[in-house]
FIKOLZA-1660 file (N, C-alpha, C; in steps of 0.1 Angstrom, whole numbers, plus 5000, padded with zeros to 4 digits):
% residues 68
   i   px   py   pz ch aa at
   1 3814 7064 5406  A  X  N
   1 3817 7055 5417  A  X CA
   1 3827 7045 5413  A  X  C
   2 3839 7043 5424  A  X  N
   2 3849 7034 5418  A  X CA
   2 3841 7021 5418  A  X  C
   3 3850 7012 5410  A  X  N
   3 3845 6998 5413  A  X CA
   3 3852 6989 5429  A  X  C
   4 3843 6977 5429  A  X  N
   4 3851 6972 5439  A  X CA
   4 3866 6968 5440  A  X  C
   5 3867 6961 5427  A  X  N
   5 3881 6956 5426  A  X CA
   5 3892 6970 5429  A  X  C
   6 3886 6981 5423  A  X  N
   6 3893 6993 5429  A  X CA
   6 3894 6995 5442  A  X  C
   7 3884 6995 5448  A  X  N
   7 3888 7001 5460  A  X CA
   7 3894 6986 5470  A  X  C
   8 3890 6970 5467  A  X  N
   8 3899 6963 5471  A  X CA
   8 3914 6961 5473  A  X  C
   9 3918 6972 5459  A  X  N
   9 3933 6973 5460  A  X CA
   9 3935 6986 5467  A  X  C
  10 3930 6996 5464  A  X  N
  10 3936 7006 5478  A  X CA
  10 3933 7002 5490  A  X  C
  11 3920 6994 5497  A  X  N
  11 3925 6991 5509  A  X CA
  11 3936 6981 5513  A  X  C
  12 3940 6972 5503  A  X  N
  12 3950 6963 5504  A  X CA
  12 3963 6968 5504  A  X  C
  13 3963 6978 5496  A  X  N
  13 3974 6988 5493  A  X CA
  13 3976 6993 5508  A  X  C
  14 3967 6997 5513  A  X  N
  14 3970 7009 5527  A  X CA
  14 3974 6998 5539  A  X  C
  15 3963 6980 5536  A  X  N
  15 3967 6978 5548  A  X CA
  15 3982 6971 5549  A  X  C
  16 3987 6969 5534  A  X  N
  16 4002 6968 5535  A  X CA
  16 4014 6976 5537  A  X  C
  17 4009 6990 5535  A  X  N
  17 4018 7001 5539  A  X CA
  17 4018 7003 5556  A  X  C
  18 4007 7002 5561  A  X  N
  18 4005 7000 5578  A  X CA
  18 4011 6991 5587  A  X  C
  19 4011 6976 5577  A  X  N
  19 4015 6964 5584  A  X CA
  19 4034 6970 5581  A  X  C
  20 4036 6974 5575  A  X  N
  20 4053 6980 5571  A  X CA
  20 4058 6982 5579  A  X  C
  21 4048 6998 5583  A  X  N
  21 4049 7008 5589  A  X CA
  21 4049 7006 5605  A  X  C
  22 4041 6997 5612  A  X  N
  22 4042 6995 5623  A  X CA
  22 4055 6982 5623  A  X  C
  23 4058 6970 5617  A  X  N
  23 4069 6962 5616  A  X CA
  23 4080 6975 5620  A  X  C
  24 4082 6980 5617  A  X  N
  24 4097 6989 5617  A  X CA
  24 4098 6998 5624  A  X  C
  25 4089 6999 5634  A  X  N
  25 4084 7012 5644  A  X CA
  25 4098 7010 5652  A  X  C
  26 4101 6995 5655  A  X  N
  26 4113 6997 5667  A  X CA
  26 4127 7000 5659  A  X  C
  27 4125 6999 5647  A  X  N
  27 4140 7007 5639  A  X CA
  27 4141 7015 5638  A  X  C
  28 4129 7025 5635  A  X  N
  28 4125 7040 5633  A  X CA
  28 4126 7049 5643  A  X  C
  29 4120 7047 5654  A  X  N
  29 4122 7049 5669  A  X CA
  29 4139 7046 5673  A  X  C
  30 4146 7038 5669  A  X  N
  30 4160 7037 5672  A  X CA
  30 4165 7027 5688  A  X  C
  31 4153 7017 5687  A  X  N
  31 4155 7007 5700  A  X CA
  31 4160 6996 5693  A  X  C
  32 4172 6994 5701  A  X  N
  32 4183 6982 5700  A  X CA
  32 4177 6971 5707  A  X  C
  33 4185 6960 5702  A  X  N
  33 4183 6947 5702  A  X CA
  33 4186 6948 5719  A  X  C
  34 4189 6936 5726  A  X  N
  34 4189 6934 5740  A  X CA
  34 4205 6936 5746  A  X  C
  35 4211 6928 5736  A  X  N
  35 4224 6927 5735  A  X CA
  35 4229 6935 5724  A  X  C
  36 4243 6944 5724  A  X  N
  36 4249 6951 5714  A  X CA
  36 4258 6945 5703  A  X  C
  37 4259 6938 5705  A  X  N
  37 4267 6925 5695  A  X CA
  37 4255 6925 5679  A  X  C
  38 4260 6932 5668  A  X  N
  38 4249 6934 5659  A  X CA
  38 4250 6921 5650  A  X  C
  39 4259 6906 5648  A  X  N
  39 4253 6899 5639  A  X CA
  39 4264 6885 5654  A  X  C
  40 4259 6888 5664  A  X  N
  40 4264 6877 5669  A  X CA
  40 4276 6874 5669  A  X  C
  41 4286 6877 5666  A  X  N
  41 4301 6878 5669  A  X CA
  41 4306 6867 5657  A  X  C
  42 4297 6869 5644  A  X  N
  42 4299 6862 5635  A  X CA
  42 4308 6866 5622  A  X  C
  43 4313 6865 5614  A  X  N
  43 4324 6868 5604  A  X CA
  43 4320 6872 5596  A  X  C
  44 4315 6884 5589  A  X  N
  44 4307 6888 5574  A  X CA
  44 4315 6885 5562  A  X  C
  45 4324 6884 5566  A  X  N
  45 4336 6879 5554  A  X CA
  45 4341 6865 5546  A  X  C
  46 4341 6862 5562  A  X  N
  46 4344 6844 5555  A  X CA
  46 4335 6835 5558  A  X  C
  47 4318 6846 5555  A  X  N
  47 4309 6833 5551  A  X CA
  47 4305 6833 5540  A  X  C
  48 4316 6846 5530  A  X  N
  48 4314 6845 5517  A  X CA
  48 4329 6838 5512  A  X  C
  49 4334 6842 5520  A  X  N
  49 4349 6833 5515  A  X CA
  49 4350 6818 5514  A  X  C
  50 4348 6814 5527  A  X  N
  50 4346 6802 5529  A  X CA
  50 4330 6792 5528  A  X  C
  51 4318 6801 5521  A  X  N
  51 4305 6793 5526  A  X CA
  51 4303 6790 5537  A  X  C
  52 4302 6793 5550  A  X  N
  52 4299 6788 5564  A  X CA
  52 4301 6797 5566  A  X  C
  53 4295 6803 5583  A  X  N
  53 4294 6810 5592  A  X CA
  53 4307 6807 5600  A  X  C
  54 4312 6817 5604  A  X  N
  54 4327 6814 5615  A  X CA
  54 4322 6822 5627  A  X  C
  55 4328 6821 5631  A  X  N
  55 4326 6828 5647  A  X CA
  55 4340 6840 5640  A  X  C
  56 4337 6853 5643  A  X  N
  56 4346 6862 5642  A  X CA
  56 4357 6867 5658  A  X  C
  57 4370 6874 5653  A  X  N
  57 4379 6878 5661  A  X CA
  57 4373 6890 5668  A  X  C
  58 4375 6887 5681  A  X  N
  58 4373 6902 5689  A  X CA
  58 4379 6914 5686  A  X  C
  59 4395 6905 5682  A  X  N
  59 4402 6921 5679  A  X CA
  59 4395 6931 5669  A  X  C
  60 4388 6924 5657  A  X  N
  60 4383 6930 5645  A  X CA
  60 4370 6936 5650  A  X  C
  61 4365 6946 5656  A  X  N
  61 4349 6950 5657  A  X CA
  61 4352 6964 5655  A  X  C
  62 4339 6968 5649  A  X  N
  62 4334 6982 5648  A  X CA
  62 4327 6990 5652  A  X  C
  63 4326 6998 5658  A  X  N
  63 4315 7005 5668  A  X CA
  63 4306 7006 5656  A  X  C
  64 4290 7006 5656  A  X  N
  64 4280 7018 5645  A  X CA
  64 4270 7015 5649  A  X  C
  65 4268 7032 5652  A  X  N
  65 4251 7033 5658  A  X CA
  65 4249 7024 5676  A  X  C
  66 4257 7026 5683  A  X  N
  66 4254 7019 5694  A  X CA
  66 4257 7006 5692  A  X  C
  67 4259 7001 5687  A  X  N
  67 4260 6980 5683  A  X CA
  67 4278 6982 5679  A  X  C
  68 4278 6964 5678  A  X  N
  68 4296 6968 5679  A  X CA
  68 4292 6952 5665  A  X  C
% end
């Protein structure tokens, strides 16, 4: 017979693999956000260049996966 502290950790174990597993159901499944704009029309670049968040150029977007 396992001990408790054993089987406390596999159910802990299982119910953190579940709590995962359903979190990510809408990524998995492949359902988009509301709007297609994937980080808000913000600049990935120069908020390492500059520290701050900028508002990015429209000309500069990328289609991927449905989102721009």
């Amino acid at each position: 017979m396992k001990s408790p502290k054993t089987i406390n950790g596999i159910l802990m174990s299982f119910s953190f693999v579940l709590l995962l597993l359903t979190g990510f159901g809408s990524i998995a499944f492949g359902k988009l956000p509301a709007d297609d704009v994937a980080i808000k029309g913000y600049d990935t670049v120069a908020y390492f260049q500059d520290g701050k968040a900028l508002i990015g150029k429209e000309s500069f977007t990328f289609p991927w996966h449905g989102m721009t």
